[in-house]
C-alpha positions as CSV (number, residue, x, y, z in Angstrom):
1,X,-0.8,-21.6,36.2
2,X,-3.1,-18.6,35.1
3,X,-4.0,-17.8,31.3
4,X,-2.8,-14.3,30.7
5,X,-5.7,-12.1,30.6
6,X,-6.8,-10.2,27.2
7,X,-6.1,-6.4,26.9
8,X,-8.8,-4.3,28.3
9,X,-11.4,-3.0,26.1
10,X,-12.6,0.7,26.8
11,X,-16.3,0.6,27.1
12,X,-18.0,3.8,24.9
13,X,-19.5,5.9,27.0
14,X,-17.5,5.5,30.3
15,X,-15.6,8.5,29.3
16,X,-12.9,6.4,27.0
17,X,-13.5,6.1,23.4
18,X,-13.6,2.3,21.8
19,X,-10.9,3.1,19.1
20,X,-9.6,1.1,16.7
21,X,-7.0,0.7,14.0
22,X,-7.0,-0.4,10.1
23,X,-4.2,-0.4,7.7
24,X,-5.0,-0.4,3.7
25,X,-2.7,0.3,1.0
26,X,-2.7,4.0,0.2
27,X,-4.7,3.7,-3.3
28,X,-7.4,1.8,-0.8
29,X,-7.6,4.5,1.8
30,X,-10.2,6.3,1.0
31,X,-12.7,3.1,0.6
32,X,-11.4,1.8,4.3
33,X,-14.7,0.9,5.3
34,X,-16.3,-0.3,2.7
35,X,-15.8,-4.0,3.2
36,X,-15.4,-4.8,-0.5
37,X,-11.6,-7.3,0.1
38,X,-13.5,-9.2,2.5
39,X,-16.9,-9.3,0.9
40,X,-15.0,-10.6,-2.5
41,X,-12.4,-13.3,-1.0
42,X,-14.4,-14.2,2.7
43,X,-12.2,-13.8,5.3
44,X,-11.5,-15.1,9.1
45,X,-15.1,-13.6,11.0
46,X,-17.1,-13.4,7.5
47,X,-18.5,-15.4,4.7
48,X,-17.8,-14.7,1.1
49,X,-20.8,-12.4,0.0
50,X,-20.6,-10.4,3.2
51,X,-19.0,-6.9,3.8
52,X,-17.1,-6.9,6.4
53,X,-14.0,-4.4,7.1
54,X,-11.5,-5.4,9.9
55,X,-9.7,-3.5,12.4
56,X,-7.8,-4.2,15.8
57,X,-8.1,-2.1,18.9
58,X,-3.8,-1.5,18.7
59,X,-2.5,0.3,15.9
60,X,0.6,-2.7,16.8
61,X,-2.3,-5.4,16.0
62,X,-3.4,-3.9,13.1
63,X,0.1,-3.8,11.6
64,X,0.3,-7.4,12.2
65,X,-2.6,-8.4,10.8
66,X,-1.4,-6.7,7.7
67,X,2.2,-8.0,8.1
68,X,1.0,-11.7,8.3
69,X,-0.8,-11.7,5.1
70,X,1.6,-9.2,2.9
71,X,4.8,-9.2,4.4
72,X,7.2,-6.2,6.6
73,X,8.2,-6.2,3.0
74,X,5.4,-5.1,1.3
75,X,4.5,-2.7,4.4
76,X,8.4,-1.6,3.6
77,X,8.2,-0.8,-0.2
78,X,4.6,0.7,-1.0
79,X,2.5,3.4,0.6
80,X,-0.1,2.4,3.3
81,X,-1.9,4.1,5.5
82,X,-3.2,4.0,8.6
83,X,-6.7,5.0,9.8
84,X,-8.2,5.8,13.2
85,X,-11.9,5.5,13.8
86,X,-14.2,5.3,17.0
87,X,-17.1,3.7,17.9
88,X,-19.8,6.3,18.8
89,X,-22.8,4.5,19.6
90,X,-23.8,1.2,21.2
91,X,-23.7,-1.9,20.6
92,X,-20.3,-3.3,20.3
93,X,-20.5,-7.5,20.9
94,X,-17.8,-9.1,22.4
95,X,-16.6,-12.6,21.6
96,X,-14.5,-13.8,24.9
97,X,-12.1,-16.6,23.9
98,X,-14.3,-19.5,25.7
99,X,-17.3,-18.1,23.7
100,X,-16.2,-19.7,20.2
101,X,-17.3,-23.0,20.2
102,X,-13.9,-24.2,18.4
103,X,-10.6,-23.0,20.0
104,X,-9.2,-23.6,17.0
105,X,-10.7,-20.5,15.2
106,X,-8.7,-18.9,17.8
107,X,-4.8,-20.0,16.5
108,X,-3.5,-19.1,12.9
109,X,-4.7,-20.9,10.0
110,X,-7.0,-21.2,7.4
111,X,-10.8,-20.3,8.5
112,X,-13.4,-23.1,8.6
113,X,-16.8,-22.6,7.2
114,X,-17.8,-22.7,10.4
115,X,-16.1,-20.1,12.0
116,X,-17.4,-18.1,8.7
117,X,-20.8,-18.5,9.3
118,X,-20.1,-18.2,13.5
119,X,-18.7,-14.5,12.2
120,X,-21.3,-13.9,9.7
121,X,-24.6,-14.1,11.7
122,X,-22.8,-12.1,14.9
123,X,-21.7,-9.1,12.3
124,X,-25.1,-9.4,11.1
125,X,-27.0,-9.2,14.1
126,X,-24.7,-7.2,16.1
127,X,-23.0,-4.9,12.8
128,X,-19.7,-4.2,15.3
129,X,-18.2,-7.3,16.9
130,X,-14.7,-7.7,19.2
131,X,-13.2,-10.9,18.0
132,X,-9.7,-11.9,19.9
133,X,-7.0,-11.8,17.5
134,X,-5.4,-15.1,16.4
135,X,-2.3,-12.7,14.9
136,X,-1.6,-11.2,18.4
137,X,-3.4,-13.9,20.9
138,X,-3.8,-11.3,23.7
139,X,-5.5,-8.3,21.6
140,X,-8.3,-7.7,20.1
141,X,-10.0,-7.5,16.4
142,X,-13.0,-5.1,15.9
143,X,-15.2,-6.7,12.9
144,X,-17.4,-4.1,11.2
145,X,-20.7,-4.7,8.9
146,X,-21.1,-1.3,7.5
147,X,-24.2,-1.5,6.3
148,X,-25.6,-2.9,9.5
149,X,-23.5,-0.2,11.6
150,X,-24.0,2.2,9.6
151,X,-23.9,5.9,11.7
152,X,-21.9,4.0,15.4
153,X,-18.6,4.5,13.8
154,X,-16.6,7.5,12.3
155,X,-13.2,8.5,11.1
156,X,-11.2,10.3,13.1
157,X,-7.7,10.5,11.2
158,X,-5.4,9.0,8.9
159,X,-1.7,9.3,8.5
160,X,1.1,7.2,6.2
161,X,2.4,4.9,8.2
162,X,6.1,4.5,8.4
163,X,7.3,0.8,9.0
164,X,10.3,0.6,11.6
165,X,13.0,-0.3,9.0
166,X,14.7,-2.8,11.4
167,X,11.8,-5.3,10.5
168,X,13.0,-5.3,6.4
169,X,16.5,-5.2,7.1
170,X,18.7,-5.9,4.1
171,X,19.9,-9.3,3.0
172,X,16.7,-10.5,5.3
């Protein structure tokens, strides 16, 4: 039997814009790029020490990777907000599944040092990397070093996002 296949990515400059999704809380919104959560505590793609802000190419993804770490809860009670950006410019690195030397960086779970430093020197080679998703196993992560990519990406809106209320029901 066949693996399913990823979700397309949209090439920039093919006439489809690479977009992609982050949610912060709403007192973070205005720093969404700077990196500074995953610079402090390390996180999947990235050493501690390095900047790094995460995004998916799904505004669906993106409110996964939130929900896994906080809660529908959280994303329930307090203000977030969600923030489009594109990718203007070239180059964009793409990580295929059978590229990460451990398929186990692909599943949920705690990050390895390893797959840190795998993350860290892409980001810093590359500054915008496409990692698959280990939230959403079929989408796609967009990793951002925004001092290294500093002038590829831009905003292009934010809004406050509204959580379906059927995922906080009461008594759940």
């Amino acid at each position: 039997m066949r693996e399913h296949p990823m979700m397309p990515i949209p090439r920039p400059g093919a006439g489809i814009p690479l977009l992609a999704w982050r949610l912060d809380r709403q007192h973070h919104a205005s720093t969404w790029d700077s990196g500074i959560g995953a610079e402090k505590l390390g996180g999947r793609w990235n050493a501690k020490g390095q900047h790094a802000v995460y995004c998916s190419t799904d505004p669906s993804t993106a409110t996964l990777e939130v929900a896994v770490h906080a809660g529908f809860a959280v994303l329930d009670t307090q203000a977030h907000t969600l923030t489009c950006m594109e990718v203007m410019a070239e180059p964009v690195h793409i990580v295929q599944p059978e590229d990460v030397p451990n398929p186990g960086w692909l599943v949920p779970g705690t990050p390895s040092a390893g797959q840190q430093v795998f993350g860290s020197r892409l980001l810093a080679q590359h500054g915008i990397v496409l990692f698959p998703s280990a939230v959403s196993r079929f989408s796609w992560n967009l990793v951002i070093e925004p001092g290294i990519a500093q002038g590829r990406y831009r905003q292009l809106s934010q809004a406050p996002f509204v959580l379906d209320t059927r995922l906080h029901p009461p008594g759940g």
